[in-house]
N, C-alpha and C positions, 0 to 999 in steps of 0.2 A: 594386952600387947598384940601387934597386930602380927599376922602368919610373917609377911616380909620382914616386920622388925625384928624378930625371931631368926629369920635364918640370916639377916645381918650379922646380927651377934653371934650364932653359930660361929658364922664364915671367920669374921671376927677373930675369935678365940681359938678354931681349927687352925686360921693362920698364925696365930702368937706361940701356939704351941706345936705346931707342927711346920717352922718356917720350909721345909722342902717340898710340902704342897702348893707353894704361893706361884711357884712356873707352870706357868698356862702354854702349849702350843696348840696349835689351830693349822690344820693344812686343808687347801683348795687344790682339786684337781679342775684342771681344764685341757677342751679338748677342741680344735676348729675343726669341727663336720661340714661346714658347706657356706662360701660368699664369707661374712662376716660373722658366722652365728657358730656360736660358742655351747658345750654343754661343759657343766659346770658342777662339781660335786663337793659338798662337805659334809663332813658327818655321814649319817644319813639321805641327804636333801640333795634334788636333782633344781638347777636351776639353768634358764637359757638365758644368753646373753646375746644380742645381736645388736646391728646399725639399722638405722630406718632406711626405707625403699632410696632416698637419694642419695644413700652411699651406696647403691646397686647389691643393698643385705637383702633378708627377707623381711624385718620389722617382726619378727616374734617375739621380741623378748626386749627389756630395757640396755640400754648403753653400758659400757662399765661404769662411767659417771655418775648414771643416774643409780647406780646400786649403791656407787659412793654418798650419795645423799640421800638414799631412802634408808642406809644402814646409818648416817648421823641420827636421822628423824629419829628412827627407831630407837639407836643406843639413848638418845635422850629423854625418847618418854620412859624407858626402863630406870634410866639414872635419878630422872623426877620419881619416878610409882618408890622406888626402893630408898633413895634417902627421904622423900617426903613421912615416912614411914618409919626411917631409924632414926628422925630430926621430931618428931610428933607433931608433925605441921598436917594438918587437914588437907585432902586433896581428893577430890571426887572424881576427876578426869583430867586428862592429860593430852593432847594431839600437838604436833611438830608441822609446820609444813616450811622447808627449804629449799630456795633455788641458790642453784650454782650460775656462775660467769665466768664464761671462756671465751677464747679470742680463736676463731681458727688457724690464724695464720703460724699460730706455736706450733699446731699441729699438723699443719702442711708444709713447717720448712719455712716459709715466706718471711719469715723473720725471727731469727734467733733469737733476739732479746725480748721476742712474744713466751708467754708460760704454753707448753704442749696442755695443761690442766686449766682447773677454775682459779681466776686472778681473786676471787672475792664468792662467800655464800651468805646469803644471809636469810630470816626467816623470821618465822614467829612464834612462839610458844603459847598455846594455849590450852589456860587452867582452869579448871573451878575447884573453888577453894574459900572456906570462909575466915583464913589465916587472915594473919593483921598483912600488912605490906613492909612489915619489915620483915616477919619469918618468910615471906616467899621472896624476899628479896635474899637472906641467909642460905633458902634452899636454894635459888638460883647459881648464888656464888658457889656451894658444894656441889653440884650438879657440873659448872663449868671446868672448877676444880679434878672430878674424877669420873667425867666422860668418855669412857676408852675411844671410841672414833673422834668426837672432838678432839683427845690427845693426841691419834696419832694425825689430825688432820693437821694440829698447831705444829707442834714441832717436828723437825727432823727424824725420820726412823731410817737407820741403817740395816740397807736393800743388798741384797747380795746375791744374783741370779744367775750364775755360768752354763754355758752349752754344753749339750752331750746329744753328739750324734746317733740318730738309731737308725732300723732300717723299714723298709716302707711295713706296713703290718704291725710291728711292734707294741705291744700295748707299755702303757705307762702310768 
């Protein structure tokens, strides 16, 4: 049994018998230091976030978009490494590569009925694997199935973000 398949089944079973672990929250702080550039904290982990030089940023750091799509890439080669492993399908590597499409005019106002986001992503998954093509076709379906960022990129998640005024200095 392989180490992931293992803490599958853990997970598994800690959730069956302990349904009040299964609530996961996740918080981001963010903070606008300077032009468009963002520091950005989770967990532990310091990330920058900025616009490129012709939106008058500094170009330090990836768009929020593109973190949007390097966190699909990511969730997905994870979602392949760990059910290819609870599914006992073969898989010696995994890489994602995704572009988004957007329209800027959503995002400048120039026409409302333009998406301010990507209207379409799409990409490629690539495996090696000496499965038949139908188990990587099985893993693909559970993989699309329980993709936390592909889930929350497909449907609707209820956002709920209110103001609170501070004052200049303030931390938060």
């Amino acid at each position: 049994m392989t180490k992931f398949k293992k803490l599958f089944q853990q997970k598994q079973d800690l959730l069956r018998n302990r349904p009040e672990k299964s609530r996961v929250e996740v918080t981001a702080n963010s903070q606008l230091v300077e032009a468009f550039r963002s520091h950005v904290k989770v967990r532990d982990f310091e990330m920058i976030v900025d616009q490129p030089a012709n939106m008058e940023s500094t170009d330090q750091g990836p768009r929020p978009s593109e973190y949007v799509l390097g966190a699909l890439a990511a969730c997905h080669e994870v979602t392949y490494r760990l059910y290819a492993d609870a599914m006992d399908i073969p898989l010696d590597s995994v890489a994602v590569s995704v572009t988004g499409v957007s329209d800027a005019k959503g995002f400048f106002s120039l026409d409302e009925e333009t998406p301010a986001g990507f209207s379409e992503i799409y990409g490629t998954i690539f495996i090696e694997s000496d499965a038949s093509d139908k188990d990587i076709e099985r893993l693909r379906q559970a993989v699309n199935r329980h993709c936390p960022v592909l889930d929350d990129i497909r449907r609707p998640v209820s956002v709920d973000l209110k103001i609170e005024r501070t004052t200049a200095g303030a931390q938060h």
